[in-house]
C-alpha positions as CSV (number, residue, x, y, z in Angstrom):
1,X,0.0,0.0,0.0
2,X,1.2,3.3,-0.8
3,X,0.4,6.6,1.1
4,X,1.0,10.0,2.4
5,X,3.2,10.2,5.1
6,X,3.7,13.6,5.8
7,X,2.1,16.9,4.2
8,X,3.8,20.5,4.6
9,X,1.3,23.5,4.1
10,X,3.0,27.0,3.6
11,X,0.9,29.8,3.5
12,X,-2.6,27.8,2.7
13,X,-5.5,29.5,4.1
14,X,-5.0,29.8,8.3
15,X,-1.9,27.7,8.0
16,X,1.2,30.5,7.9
17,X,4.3,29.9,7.3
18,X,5.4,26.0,7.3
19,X,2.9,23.5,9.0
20,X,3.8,20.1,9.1
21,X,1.6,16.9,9.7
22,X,3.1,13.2,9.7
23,X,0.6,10.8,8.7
24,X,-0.8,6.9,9.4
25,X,-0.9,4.7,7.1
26,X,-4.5,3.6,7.5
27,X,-7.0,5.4,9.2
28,X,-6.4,9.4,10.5
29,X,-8.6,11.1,12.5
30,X,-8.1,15.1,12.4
31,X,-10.0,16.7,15.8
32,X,-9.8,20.3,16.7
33,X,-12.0,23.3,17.6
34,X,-13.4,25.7,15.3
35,X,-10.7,27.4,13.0
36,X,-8.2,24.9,14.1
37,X,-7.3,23.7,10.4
38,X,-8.6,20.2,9.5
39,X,-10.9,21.4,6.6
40,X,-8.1,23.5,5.2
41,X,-5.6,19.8,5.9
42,X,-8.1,18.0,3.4
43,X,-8.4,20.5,1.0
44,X,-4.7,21.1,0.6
45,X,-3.8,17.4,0.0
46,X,-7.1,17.3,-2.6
47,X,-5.8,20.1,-4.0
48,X,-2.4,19.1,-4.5
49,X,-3.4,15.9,-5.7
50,X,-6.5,17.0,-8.0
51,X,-5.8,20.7,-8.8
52,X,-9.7,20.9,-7.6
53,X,-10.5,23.1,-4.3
54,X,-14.8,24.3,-3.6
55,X,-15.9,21.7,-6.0
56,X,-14.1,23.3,-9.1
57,X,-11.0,23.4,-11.2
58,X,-8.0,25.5,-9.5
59,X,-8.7,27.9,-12.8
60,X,-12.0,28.8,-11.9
61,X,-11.0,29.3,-8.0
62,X,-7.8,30.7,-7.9
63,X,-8.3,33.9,-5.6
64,X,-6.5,36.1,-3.3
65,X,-8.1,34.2,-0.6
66,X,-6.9,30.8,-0.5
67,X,-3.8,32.4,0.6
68,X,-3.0,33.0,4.6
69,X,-4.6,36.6,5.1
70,X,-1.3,37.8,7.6
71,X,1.0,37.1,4.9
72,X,-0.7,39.1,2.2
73,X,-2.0,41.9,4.6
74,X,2.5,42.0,5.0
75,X,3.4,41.9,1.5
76,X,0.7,44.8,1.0
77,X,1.7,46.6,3.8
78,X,5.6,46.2,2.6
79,X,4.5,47.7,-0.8
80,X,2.7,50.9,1.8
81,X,6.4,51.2,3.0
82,X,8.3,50.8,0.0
83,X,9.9,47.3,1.1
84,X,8.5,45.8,-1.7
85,X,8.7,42.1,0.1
86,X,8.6,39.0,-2.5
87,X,4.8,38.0,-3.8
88,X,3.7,35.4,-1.1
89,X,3.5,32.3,-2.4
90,X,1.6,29.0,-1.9
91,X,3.4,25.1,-1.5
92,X,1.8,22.0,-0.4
93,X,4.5,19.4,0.0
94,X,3.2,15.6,-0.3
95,X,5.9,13.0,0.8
96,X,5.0,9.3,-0.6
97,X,5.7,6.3,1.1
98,X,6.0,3.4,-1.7
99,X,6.2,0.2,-1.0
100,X,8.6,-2.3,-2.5
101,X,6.4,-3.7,-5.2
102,X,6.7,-0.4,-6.5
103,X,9.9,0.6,-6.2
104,X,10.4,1.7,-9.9
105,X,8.2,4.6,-8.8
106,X,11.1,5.9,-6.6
107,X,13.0,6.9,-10.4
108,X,10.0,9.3,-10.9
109,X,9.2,10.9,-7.7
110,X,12.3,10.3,-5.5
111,X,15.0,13.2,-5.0
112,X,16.1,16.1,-2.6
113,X,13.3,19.1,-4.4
114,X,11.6,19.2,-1.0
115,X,11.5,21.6,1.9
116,X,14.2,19.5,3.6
117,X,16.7,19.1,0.9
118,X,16.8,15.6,1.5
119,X,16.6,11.9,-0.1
120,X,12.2,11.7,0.0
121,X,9.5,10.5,-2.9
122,X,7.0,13.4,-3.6
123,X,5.5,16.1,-5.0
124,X,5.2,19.6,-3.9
125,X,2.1,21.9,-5.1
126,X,2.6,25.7,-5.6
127,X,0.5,29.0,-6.2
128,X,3.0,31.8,-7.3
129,X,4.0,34.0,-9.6
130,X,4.3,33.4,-13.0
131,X,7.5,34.6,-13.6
132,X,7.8,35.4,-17.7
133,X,8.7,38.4,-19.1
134,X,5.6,39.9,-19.9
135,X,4.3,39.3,-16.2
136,X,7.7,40.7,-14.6
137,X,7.2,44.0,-17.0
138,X,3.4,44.5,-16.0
139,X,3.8,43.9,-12.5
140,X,6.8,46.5,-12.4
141,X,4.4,48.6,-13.9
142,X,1.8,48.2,-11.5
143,X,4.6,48.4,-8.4
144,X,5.7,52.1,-10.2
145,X,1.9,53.2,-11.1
146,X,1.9,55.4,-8.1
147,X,-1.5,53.5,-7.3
148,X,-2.2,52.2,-3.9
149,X,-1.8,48.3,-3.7
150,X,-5.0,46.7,-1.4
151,X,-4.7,43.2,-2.8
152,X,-2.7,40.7,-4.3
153,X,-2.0,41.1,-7.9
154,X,-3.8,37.2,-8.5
155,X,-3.8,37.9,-12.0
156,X,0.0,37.8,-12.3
157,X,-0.6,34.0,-10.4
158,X,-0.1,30.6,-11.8
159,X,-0.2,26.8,-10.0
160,X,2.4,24.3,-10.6
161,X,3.3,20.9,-9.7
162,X,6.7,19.3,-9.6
163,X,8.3,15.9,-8.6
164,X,10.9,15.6,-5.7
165,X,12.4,14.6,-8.7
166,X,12.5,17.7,-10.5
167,X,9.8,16.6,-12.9
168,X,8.6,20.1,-13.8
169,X,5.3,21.2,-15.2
170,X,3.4,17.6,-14.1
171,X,-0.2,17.3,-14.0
172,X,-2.6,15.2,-12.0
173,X,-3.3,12.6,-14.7
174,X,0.5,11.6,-14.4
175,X,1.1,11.1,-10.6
176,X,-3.1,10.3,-10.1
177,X,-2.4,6.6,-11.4
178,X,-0.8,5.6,-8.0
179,X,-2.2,8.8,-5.7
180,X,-5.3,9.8,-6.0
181,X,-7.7,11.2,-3.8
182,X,-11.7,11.9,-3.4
183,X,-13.1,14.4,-1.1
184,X,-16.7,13.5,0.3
185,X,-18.0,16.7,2.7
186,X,-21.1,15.6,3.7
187,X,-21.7,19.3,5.1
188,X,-21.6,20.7,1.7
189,X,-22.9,19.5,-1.3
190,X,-21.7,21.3,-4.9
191,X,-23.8,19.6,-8.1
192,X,-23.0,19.4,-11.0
193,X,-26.1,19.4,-13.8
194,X,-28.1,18.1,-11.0
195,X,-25.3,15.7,-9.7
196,X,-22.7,15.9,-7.6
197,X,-19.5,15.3,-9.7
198,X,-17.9,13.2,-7.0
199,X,-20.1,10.3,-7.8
200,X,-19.9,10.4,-11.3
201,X,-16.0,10.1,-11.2
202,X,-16.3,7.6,-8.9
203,X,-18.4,5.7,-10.5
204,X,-15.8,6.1,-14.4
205,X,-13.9,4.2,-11.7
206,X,-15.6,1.3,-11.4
207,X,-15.9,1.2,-15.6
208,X,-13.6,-0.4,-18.0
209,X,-12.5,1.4,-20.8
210,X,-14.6,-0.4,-23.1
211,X,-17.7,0.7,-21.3
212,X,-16.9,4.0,-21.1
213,X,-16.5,3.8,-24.5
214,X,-20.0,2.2,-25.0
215,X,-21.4,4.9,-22.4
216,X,-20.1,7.6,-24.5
217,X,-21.3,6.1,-27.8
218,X,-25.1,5.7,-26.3
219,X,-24.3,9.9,-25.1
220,X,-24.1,10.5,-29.0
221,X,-26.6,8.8,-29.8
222,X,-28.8,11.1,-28.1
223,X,-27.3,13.5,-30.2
224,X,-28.3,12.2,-33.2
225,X,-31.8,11.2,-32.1
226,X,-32.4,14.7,-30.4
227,X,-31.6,16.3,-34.1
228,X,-34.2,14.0,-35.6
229,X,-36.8,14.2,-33.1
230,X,-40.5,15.4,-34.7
231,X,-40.6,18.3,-32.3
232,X,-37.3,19.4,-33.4
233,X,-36.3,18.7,-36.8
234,X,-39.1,21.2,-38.1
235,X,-37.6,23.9,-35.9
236,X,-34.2,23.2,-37.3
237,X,-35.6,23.9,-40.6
238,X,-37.3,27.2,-39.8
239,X,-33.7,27.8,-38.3
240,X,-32.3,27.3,-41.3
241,X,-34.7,29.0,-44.0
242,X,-34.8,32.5,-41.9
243,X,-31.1,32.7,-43.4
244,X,-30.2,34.2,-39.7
245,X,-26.1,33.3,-41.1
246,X,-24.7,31.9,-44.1
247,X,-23.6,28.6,-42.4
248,X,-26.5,26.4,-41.3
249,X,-28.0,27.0,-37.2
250,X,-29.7,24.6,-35.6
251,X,-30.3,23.3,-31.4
252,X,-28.4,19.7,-31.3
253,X,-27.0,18.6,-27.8
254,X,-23.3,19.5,-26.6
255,X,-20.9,16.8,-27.1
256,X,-17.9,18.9,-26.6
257,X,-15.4,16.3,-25.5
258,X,-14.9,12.4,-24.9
259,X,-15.9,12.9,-21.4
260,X,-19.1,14.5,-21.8
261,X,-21.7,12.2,-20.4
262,X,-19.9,12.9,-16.7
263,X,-21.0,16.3,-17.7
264,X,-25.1,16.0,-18.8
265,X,-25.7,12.3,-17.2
266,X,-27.1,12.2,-13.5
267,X,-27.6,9.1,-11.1
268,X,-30.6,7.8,-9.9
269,X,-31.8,5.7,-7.1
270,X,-35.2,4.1,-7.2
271,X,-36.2,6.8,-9.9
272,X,-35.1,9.7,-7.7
273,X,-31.9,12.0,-8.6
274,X,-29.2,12.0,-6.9
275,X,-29.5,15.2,-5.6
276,X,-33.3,14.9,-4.3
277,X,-32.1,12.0,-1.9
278,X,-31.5,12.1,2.2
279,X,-27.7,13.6,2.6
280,X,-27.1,11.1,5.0
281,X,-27.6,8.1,2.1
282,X,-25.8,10.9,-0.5
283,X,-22.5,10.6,2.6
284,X,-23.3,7.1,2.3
285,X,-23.1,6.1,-1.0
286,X,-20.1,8.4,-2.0
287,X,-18.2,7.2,0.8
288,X,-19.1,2.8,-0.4
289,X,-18.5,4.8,-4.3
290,X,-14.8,5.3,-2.9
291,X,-14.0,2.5,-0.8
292,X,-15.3,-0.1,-3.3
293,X,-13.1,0.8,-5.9
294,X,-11.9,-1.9,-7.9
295,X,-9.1,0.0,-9.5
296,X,-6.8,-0.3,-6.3
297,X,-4.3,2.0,-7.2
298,X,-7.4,4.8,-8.3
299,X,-8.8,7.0,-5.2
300,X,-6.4,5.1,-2.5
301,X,-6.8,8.5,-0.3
302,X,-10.4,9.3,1.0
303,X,-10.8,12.6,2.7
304,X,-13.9,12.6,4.8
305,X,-15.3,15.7,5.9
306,X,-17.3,15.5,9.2
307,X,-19.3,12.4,8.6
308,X,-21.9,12.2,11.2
309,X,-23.5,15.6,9.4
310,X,-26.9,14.3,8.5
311,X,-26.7,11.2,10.0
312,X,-28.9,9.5,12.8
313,X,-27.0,7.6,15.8
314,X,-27.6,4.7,14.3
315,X,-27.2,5.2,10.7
316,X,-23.6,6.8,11.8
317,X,-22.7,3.3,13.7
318,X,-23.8,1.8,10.3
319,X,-21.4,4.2,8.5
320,X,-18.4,4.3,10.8
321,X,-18.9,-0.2,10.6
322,X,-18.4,0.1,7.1
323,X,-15.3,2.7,7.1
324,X,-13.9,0.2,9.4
325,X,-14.2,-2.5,7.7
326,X,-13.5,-1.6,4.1
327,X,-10.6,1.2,4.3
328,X,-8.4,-2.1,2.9
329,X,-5.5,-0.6,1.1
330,X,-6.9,2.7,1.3
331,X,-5.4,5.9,3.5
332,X,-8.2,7.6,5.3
333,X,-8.5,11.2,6.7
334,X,-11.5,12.1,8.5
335,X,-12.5,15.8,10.1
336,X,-15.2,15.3,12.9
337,X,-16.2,16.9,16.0
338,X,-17.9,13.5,17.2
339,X,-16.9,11.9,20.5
340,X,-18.6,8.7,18.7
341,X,-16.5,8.7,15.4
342,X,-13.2,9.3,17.4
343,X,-14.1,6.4,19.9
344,X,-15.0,4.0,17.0
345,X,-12.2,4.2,14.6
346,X,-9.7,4.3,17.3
347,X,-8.3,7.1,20.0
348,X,-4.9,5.7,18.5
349,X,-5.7,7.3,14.6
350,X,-6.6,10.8,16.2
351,X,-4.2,13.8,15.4
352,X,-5.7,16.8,17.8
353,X,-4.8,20.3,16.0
354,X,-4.5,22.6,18.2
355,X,-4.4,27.2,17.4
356,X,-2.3,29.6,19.8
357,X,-4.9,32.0,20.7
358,X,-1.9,35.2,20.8
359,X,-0.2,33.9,17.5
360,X,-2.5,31.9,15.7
361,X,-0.3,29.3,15.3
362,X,-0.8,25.7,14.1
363,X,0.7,22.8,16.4
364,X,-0.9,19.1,16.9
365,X,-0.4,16.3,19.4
366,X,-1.5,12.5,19.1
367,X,-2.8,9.9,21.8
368,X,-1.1,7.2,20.0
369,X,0.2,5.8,23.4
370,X,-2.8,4.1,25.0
371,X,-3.0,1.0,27.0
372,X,-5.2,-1.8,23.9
373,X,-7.3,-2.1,27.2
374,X,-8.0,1.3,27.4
375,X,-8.3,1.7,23.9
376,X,-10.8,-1.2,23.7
377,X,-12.9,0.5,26.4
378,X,-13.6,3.5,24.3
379,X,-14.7,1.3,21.3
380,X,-16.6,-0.6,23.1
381,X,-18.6,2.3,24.5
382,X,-18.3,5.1,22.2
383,X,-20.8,7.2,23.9
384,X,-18.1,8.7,26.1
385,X,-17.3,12.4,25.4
386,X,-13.8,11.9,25.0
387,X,-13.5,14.9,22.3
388,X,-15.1,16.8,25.1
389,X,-12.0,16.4,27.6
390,X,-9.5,16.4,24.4
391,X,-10.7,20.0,23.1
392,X,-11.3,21.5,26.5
393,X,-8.4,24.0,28.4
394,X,-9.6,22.2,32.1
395,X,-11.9,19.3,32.9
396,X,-13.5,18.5,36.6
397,X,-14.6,14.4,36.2
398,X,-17.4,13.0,38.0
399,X,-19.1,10.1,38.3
400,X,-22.8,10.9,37.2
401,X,-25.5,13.6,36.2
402,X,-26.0,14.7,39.9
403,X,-22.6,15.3,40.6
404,X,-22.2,17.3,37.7
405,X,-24.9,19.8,38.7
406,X,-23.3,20.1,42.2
407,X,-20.1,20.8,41.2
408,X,-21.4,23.3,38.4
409,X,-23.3,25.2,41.5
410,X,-20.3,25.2,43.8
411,X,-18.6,26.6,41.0
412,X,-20.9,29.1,40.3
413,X,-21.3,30.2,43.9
414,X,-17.5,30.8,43.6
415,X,-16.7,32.7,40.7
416,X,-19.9,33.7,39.5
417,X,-19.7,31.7,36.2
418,X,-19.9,28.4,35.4
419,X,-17.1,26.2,34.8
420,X,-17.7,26.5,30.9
421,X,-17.8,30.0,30.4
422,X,-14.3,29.5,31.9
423,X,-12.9,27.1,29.4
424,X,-13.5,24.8,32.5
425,X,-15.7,21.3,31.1
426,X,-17.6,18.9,33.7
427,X,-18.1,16.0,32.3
428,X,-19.5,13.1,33.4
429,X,-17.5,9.7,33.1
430,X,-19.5,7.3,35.2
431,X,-16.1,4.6,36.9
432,X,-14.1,5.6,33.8
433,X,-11.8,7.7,35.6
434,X,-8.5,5.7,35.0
435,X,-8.9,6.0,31.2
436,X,-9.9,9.1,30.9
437,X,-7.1,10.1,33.1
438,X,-4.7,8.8,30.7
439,X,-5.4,10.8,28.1
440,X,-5.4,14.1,29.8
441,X,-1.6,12.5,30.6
442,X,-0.9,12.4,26.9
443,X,-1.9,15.9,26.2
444,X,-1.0,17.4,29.2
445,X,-4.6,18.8,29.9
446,X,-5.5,19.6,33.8
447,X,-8.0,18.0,35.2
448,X,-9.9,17.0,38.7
449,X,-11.4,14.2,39.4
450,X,-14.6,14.2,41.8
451,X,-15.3,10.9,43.5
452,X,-17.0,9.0,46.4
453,X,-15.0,7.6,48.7
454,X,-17.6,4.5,49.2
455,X,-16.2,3.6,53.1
456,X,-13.1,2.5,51.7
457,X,-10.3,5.3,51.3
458,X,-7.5,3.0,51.6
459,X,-8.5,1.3,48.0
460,X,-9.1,5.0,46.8
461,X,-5.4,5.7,47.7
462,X,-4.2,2.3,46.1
463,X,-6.7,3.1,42.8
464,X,-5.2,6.5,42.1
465,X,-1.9,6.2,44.0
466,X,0.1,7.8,40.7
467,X,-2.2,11.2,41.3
468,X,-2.4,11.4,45.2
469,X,-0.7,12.2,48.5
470,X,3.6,12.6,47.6
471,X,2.5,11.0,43.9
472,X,0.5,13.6,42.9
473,X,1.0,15.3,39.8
474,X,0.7,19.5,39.2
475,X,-2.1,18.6,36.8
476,X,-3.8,15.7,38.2
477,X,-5.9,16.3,41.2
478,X,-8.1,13.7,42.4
479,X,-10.3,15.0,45.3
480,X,-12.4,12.6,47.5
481,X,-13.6,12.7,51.3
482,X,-11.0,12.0,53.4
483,X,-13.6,10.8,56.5
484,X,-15.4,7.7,56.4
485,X,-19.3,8.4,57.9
486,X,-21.4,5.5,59.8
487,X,-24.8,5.5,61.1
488,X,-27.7,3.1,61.6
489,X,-30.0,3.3,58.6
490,X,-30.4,1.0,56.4
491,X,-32.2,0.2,53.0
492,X,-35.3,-1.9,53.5
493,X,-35.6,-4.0,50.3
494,X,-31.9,-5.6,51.2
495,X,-31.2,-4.5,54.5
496,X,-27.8,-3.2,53.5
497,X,-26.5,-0.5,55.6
498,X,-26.8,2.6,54.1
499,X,-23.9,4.5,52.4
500,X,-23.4,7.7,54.4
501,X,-19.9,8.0,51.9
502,X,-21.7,9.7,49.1
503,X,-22.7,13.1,47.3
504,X,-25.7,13.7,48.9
505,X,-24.8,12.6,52.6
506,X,-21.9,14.6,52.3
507,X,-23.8,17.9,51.3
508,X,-26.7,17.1,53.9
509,X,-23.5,17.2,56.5
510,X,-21.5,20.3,55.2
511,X,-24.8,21.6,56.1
512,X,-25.2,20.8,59.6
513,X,-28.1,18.6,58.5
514,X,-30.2,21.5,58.4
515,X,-33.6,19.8,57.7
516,X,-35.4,23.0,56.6
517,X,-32.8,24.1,54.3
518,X,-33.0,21.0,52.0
519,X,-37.0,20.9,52.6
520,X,-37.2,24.0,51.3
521,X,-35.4,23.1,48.1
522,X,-36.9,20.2,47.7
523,X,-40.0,21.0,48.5
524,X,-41.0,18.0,51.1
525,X,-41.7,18.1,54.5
526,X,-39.7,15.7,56.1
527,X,-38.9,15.7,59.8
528,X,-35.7,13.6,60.6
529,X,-32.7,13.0,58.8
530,X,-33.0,9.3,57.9
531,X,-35.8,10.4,55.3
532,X,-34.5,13.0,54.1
533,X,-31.2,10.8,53.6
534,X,-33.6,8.4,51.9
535,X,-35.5,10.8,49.7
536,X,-32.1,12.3,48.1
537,X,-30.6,8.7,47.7
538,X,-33.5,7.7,45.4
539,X,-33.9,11.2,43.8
540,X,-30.3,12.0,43.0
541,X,-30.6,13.9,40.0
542,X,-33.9,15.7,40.9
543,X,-32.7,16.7,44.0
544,X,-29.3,18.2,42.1
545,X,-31.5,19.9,39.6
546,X,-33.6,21.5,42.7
547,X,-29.8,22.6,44.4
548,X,-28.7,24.0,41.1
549,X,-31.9,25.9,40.6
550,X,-32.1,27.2,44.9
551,X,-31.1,30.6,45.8
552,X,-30.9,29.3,49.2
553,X,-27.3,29.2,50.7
554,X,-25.6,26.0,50.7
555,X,-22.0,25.2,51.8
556,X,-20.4,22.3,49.5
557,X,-18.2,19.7,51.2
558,X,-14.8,20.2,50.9
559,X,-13.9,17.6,48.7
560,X,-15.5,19.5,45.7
561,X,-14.2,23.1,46.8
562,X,-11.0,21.3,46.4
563,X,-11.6,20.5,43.0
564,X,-12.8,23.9,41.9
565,X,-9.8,25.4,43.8
């Protein structure tokens, strides 16, 4: 299998400067907030391997603003100061990995041409100008006009692509025979004559050339029986008596070139176009469209744009199943915000991108180092927010929905915001606590971790003896109550002493067991303790909701203080 193993963007869109991404060879799974870069990561690679960015041919697109918006507002601010800085300029870099059974590629593509002047099979991309002559004698022109200079002179821009090699002036068709890519972004749909092109050219793919030749000879056809059609051969010959010209007119359909039925022909499914279908089945059947490629060596990169756009819980399982299990020999890169598509594929596949709020600037860590145990457990049960934890600045862990709300109040109480409006999650992780905190060790994100201590402190200790007492690291904080409560009550349906060693026991006693207080909130009317302990043990997250929602004054135990603190 060959693939991508590293790209290097320079000057794309928000990437400034050099950005540079090493790649699996399999499955990769970009992750990021907003603005972070892993829509612009897909489109540079399908650009450098397709020459087609928004749908279209680079020709039709190429604009000032596919270029990083600091470097330009430089170069036109050095023209303001007479500095005249060099025309900014565009590369994608693309560094192939081929494998042995194609080691006569390495002639074509293998050389030093790259950014790092070294031995490496490639191709690198570029937007710049077209340096000739004519172009050098009209841009000095427009540089000694006396004219002010708000934009970039595009027009004197041309694209490029060249081997590692030094194979100048390639194009697609060349290198596409063993790299090829297709972009499905099931967020945004571009048709073309009522279909979107994507399917069409994957579905040449699956042709020989001796259908395609058929295909195209039934396109004329309808050339030919258009002409002669009862409706409009009499029109033809109106055309042609009016003597509008001297050479014959008449309405025929377009067959400009060999490829035209891509261009008029739609697809259908059960009598319904394309384009008139769920999005969710259009994600579908693109994505199958690409995977199922016979041609092995045709579209062996698939760049997947947010996948579970459009698509129910259960249709997404569906979809994420059959990525799984049919990548084969292809290289996958996939842009989601969804916890469920991360957990799925693999927490060992995700590259998080991460943006300098000061400096804007690109960087990206992996969680590649995961215990198969812990990386089993996220599979298994995808419905843990890990992306949650991964994209947040600071995370407090808890066990359930009730503890959440408590900590969100104590919080509240304290600084007057909640934890989120602070960059600070909550997130609830039921006994997952050990593998979530592994990740935050990977990527170095703070977090506390909220938990009961159940009677038993001395197998709390033993559970999370890296994090606590002289073990404890600066970003790790697991707080718990360090007092283990008794009493008499018990629970009458098994007669099991009751568990004075959780949230709600430990709230009603950082309150002084003020009965009215919690009555009040709660709206009951108990009279002792033991019912009140009762009520809250079977009402946990009601009686949460009713704290979070009280203006009444309520100390928190310690224990969570800690963790806000």
């Amino acid at each position: 299998m060959m693939h991508i193993s590293k790209v290097i963007i320079e000057n794309f869109k928000c990437y400034e400067w050099k950005f540079e991404l090493n790649l699996n060879k399999g499955i990769n799974i970009l992750v990021g907030n907003n603005e972070a870069g892993k829509s612009t990561i897909l489109e540079a690679i399908h650009l450098a391997l397709s020459g087609w960015i928004n749908g279209r041919y680079l020709s039709t697109e190429l604009t000032q603003w596919l270029f990083n918006a600091k470097v330009v507002n430089e170069y036109i601010n050095s023209l303001k100061k007479k500095k005249f800085m060099p025309l900014p300029k565009i590369s994608i870099e693309l560094f192939f990995e081929i494998e042995s059974e194609h080691e006569s590629l390495k002639a074509f593509f293998e050389w030093n041409a790259n950014t790092y002047k070294q031995k490496a099979s490639g191709i690198k991309f570029e937007i710049s100008f077209n340096d000739t002559d004519l172009n050098r004698e009209h841009y000095n022109l427009l540089l000694n006009s006396g004219n002010e200079i708000n934009s970039l002179p595009i027009e004197f821009y041309d694209y490029s692509w060249t081997s590692f090699s030094r194979e100048y002036n390639l194009k697609p068709k060349i290198f596409n025979k063993y790299f090829k890519s297709s972009f499905i972004d099931s967020s945004n749909y571009r048709y073309q004559n009522g279909c979107d092109s994507e399917v069409l050219k994957n579905i040449r793919n699956f042709l020989d050339d001796k259908e395609k030749i058929e295909i195209s000879l039934a396109h004329r056809r309808l050339q030919d029986n258009f002409s002669q059609d009862k409706a409009i051969f009499p029109i033809n010959e109106k055309l042609k008596k009016e003597n509008i010209s001297d050479k014959n007119i008449k309405l025929s359909v377009e067959l400009p070139t060999k490829t035209a039925w891509e261009d008029s022909l739609t697809v259908y499914l059960w009598d319904t176009p394309f384009s008139y279908i769920g999005k969710w089945e259009q994600c579908l059947i693109k994505t199958k469209l690409a995977l199922g490629n016979k041609k092995s060596q045709e579209a062996n990169i698939l760049l997947l744009e947010e996948p579970e756009n459009h698509l129910s819980h259960s249709n997404l399982n569906k979809f994420i199943k059959y990525v799984k299990d049919n990548h084969n020999e292809k290289q996958i890169l996939i842009s989601t915000h969804s916890s469920f598509v991360a957990n799925k594929l693999g927490l060992d596949s995700l590259i998080l991108l991460n943006k300098e709020d000061l400096t804007n600037k690109r960087s990206y860590s992996r969680i590649d180092k995961l215990k198969p145990e812990t990386q089993k457990y996220f599979e298994r049960l995808p419905g843990y927010d890990t992306l949650r934890l991964i994209l947040c600045k600071k995370a407090i862990l808890v066990e359930g929905s009730s503890d959440e709300l408590i900590v969100q109040k104590a919080y509240y109480k304290i600084k007057s915001l909640l934890p989120i409006e602070n960059g600070i999650d909550v997130i609830s992780v039921w006994t997952g606590f050990l593998n979530f905190i592994e990740i935050a060790e990977q990527i170095k994100i703070p977090i506390s971790i909220v938990t009961d201590n159940d009677w038993d402190i001395s197998s709390i200790k033993y559970k999370y003896s890296n994090y606590v007492d002289d073990n404890q690291k600066d970003f790790i904080k697991v707080c718990f109550d360090e007092s283990e409560d008794t009493g008499n009550l018990t629970i009458w349906k098994n007669n099991k002493p009751f568990n004075y060693n959780t949230l709600e026991p430990k709230l009603l006693k950082a309150n002084n067991y003020d009965i009215q207080k919690f009555n009040k909130i709660f709206w009951t009317k108990y009279e002792n303790i033991d019912e009140l302990h009762k009520y809250m043990r079977s009402n946990k997250t009601d009686c949460a909701l009713k704290i979070f929602e009280s203006n009444e004054e309520i100390t928190f135990p310690k224990y969570i203080l800690d963790a806000i603190t």
